[in-house]
N, C-alpha and C positions, 0 to 999 in steps of 0.2 A: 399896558402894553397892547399894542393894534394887533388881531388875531388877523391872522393869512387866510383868506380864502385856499380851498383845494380845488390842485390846476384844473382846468377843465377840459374836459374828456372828448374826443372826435369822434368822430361816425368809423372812422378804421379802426378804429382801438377799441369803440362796441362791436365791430363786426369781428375783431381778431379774438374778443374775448367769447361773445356768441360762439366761436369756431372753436377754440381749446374747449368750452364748456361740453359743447355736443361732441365734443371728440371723446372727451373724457368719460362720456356718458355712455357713449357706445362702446370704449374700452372695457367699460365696467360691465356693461350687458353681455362684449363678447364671454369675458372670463364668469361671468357669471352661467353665461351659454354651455362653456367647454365645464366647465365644473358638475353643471347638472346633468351634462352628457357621458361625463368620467362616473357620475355615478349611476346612474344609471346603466352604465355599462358593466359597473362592478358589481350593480346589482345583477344583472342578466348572467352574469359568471358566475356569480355564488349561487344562484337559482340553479342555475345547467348541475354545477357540482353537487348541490344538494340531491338534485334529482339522478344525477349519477351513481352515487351514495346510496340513498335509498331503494334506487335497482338495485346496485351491488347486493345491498341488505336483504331484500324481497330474495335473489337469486340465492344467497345463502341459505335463506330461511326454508325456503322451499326445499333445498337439496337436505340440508338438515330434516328438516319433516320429512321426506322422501327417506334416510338413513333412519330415521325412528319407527317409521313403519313396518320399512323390512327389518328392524332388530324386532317389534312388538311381534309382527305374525312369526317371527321364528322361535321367538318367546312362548309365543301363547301356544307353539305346536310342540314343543316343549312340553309345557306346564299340561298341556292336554293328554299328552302321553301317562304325564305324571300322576294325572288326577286320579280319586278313587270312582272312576266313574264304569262304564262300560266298554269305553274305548282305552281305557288305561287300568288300573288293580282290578278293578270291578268289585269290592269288599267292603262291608257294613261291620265295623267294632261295637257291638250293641255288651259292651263292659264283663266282668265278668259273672252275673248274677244269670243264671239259667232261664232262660226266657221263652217261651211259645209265639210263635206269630197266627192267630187267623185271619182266615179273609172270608167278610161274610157280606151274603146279598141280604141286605135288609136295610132298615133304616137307622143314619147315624145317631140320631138324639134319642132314638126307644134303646140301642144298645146301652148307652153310656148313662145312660138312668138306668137302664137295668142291674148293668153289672156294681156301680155306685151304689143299689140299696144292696147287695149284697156283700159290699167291703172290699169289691176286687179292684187294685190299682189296674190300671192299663195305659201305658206310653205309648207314645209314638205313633197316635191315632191321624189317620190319615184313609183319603177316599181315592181310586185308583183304578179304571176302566166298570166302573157300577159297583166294585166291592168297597168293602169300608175294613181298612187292615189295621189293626192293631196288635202290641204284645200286652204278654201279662204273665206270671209267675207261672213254670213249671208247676208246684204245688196246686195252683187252681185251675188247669186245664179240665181236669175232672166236671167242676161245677160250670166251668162256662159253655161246658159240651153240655151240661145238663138246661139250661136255661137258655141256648141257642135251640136246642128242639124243641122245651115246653112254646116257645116263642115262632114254633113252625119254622127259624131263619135256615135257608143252606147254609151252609160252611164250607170250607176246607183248610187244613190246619199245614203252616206252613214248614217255614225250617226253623230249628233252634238251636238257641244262642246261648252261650256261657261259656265255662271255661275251656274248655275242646274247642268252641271256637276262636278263642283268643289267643289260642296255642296256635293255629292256623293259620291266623293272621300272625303271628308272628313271626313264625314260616315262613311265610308268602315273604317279608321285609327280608327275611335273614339272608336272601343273596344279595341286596344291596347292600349290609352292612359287610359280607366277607367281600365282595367286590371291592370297595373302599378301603377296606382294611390289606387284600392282597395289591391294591394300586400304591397305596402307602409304602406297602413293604417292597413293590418294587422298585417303585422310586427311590428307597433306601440306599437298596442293595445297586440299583445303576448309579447312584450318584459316586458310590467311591471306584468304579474305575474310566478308567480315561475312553472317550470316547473319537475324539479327534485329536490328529497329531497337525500342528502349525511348525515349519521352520522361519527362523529369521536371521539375517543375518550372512546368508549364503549370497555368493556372488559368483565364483568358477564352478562352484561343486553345485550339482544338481540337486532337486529336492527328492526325484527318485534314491539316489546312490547315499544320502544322507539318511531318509527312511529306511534303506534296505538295511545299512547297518546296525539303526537303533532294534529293526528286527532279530535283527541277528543277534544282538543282544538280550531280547526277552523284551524288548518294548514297540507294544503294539496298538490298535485298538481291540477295546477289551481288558487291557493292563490292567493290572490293581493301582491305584495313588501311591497307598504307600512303597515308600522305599523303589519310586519311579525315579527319581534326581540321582540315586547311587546308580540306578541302572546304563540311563543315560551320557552319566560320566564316565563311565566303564566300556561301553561300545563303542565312544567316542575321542577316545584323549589317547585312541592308535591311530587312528583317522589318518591318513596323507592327507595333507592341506589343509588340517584342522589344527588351531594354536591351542584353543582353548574353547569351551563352552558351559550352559549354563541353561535351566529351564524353570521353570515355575507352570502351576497347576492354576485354569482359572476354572472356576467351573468342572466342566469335563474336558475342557480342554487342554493341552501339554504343548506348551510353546517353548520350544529347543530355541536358544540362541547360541549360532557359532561364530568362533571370530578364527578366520580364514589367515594363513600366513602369506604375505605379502608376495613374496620371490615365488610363488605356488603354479604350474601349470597343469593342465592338464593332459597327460599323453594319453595318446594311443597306439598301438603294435600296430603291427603290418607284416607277410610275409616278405615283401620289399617294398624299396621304395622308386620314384619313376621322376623325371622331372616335370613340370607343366607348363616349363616357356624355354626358349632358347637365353641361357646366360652364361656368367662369370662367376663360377663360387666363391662366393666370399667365406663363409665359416660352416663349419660339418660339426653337430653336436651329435655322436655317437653312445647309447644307454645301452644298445644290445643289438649282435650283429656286429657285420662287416661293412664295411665305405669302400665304394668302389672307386668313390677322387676325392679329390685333395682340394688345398685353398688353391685359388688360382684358376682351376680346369676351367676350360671351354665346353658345357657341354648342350645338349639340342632337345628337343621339347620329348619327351618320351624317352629319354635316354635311362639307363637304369643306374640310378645312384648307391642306392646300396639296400643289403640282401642279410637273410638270419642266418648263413653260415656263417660260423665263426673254425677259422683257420690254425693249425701249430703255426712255428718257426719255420717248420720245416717244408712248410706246402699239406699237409694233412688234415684232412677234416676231421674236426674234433670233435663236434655236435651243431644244431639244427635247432634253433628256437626262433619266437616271433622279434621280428625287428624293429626299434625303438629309434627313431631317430628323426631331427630338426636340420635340411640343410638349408641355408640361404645363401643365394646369391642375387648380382646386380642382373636388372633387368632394365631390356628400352624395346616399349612395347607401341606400337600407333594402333588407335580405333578410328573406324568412322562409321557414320551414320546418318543418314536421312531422317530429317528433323522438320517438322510445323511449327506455324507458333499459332496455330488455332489447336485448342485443345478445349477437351469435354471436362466439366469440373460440376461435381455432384453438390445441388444445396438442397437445404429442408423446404420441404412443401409448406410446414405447419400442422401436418398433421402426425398423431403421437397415440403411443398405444404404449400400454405399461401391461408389464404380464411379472407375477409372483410364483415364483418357486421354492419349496420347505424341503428344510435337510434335517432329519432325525435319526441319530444315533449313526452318526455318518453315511444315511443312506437318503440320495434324492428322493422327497415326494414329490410330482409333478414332473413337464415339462416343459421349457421356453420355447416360443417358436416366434419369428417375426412377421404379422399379417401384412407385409408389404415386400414386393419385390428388391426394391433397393431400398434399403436401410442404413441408418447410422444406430450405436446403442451406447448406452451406457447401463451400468450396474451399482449396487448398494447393496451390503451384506449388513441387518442387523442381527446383535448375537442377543440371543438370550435364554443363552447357560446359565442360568440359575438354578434348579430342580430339574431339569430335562436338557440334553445338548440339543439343542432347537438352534436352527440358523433360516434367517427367511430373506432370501434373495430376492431385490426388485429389480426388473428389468425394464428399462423405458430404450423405446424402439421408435425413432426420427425416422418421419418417411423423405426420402429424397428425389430428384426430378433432375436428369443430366440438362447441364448449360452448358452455351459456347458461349467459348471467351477467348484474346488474342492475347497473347504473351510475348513480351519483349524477348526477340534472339539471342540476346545475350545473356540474359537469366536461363534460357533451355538449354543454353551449350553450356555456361556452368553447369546445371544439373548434370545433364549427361557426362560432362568431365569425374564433376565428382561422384559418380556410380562407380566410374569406373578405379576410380582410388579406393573406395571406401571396397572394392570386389577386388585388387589387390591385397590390400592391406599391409600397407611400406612400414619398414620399419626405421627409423632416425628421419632424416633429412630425405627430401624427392624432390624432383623437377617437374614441374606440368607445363603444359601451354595445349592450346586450341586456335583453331582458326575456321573461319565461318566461309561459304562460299555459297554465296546465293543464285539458284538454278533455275526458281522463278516464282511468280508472286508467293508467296505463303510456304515456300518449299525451300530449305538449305540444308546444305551437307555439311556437316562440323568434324574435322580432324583434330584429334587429342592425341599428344606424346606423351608418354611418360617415363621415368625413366626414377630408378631407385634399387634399394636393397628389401627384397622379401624373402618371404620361404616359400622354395621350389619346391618342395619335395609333397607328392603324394605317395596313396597308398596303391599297390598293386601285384600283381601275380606274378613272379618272375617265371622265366625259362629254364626248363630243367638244367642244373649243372653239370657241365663237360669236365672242365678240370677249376680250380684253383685260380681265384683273380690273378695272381702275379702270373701265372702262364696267361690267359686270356690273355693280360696285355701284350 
């Protein structure tokens, strides 16, 4: 079989393939380019982070060593109190065996050969502003006095030591062991009564008027533990507004939980009572006292609604107590008000200052105060009632710097609308509306209506009585 020549090839078709070829080759250099660039890049990032890191580390390390320092010098000022030195016990235990100290001018090595050919032990030899001070046995003081003169040496003979002084020294320790021992027993003795009262639980009923009654009952601080939970439930289970309750002891502390009855209000008396808007009463809830209107009435901002006389049948005043009463009626009220929408709005500077306060045995140690004119704060209570009622409050204190800022009209005239709801305070169903009136750049006036059923009635001092409501009217 005749083998085919391969076609043969043009000068365009070497020149197109020459072109793919260096194309190719360039393609590969470029991504060869960007890949050494990408790493290198990743390298230059992981670098930066490292070195990041390493500050970070450096900066701990230092602030740590910094905190190790001032613990060791309050340590060692401490431990230096502590020591048997001259700025602390200042006392040498030299055991209990009767001992002589002298101090003599002469020389160390003719002494101690001396006294050695004569059998005398001597401790605790030691040389001390040109004298050479050692002890030695009560019993041989005699003969070292004898053989210090044949030897021409001065002397003088110090203090001594033995049992009398051991008893001394132990003396000297014995207030630090009844210190420990009365810290002990006071610790004891404060652990079993209550230190701090906690309530929980409370929502209408205050934590004053809840305290006073547990007082009133025998639970205080100071209380004993035991037999605190009987006391508690007994002060409390006559309680108005109270269903039911319950406490537990953590620590020193007595945390009351009450559980509030639902339908629960709060009153309070009044010699009379006044209206505070012009309306329409709708309902008179009468506890004590007399109503001066009815459902229905018309009556006008200060009018007097009702009074502590309580009347016969007949027109006669029977008696005079404080007056208890809720009236409500409809109310259509208009505010207005001159309004901006540039307003000052306080942010953090960054700068921050933390301040600690201790509370022991319910009493503050310390006080908090804010190193900055305008402030934001926050607080953190940790407890640690374990052996002592200790509470240690951190206080972090944000410094802040006023900003202006422009506020859309229509969010400040909400606000200002709902102030003025939320300072009624409607009861069911209301009507609001607003309207805006712009008087000139940056300056509007906003009109709110409102219009609903609240309670009129405040507290207040009525006029002496002439006759009998029913005459009055």
């Amino acid at each position: 079989m005749k083998k085919k020549n391969p076609p043969e090839t043009t000068a365009e078709d070497r020149s197109r393939a020459a072109r793919e070829k260096a194309e190719r080759e360039a393609e590969k250099k470029r991504k060869a380019d960007e890949k050494a660039r990408a790493k290198t890049i990743k390298q230059a990032r992981q670098k930066e982070r490292t070195a990041i890191k390493e500050k970070e580390r450096a900066a701990r390390i230092k602030k740590y060593n910094a905190r190790l320092k001032k613990r060791k010098a309050f340590y060692s000022k401490i431990f230096g109190k502590l020591k048997n030195d001259k700025h602390g016990f200042d006392y040498d235990n030299h055991g209990f065996m009767p001992r002589v100290m002298f101090e003599v001018k002469g020389d160390r090595a003719s002494i101690t050969a001396k006294l050695s050919s004569m059998n005398i032990k001597c401790c605790n030899m030691r040389e001390r502003g040109g004298f050479t001070l050692f002890e030695i046995s009560k019993k041989d003081s005699k003969k070292v006095i004898a053989i210090l003169q044949e030897m021409c040496y001065n002397y003088r003979i110090g203090a001594t030591y033995g049992v009398g002084r051991l008893c001394s020294f132990a003396v000297a320790r014995l207030g630090l062991l009844l210190g420990a021992i009365a810290s002990a027993v006071c610790l004891h003795i404060a652990y079993g009564y209550v230190w701090r009262v906690e309530v929980i639980g409370n929502d209408k009923l205050s934590d004053s008027a809840i305290l006073s009654a547990l007082k009133d009952g025998g639970v205080s601080l100071g209380s004993k533990k035991s037999g605190v939970d009987e006391l508690v439930t007994a002060s409390l289970q006559d309680m108005n507004g109270v269903v039911d309750c319950s406490c537990e002891v953590v620590g020193t502390t007595l945390k009351v939980r009450v559980l509030e009855a639902t339908d629960y209000t709060v009153h309070t008396t009044a010699p009379a009572y006044a209206s505070l808007y012009d309306a329409t009463v709708t309902r008179v809830v009468m506890r004590s006292g007399t109503s001066l209107v009815k459902r229905g009435d018309i009556v006008g901002k200060g009018e007097l609604l009702a009074r502590g006389e309580v009347f016969g049948t007949t027109g006669e005043l029977l008696y005079t107590k404080a007056c208890d009463a809720d009236i409500y009626g409809t109310v259509s009220l208009t505010f207005s008000a001159d309004v901006s929408t540039v307003a000052v709005r306080y942010e953090r500077t960054g700068e921050h200052k933390r301040r600690t306060v201790f509370n022991l045995f319910g009493r503050p140690v310390g006080k908090s105060s804010s190193p900055y004119a305008s402030y934001e704060t926050s607080s953190h209570t940790a407890n640690y009632d374990v052996l002592l009622p200790l509470y240690v409050t951190t206080y972090d204190y944000y410094e802040t710097a006023p900003q202006e800022v422009t506020l859309d009209i229509n969010e400040v005239a909400e606000t200002f609308a709902r102030s003025k709801i939320d300072e009624l305070r409607f009861v069911g169903d209301f009507d609001y509306k607003y309207t805006v009136t712009e008087r000139f750049a940056g300056l509007y006036t906003v009109h709110v209506f409102l219009s609903g059923e609240t309670l009129i009635s405040t507290a207040t001092d009525p006029p002496p009585l002439e006759s009998p409501p029913d005459e009055q009217k």
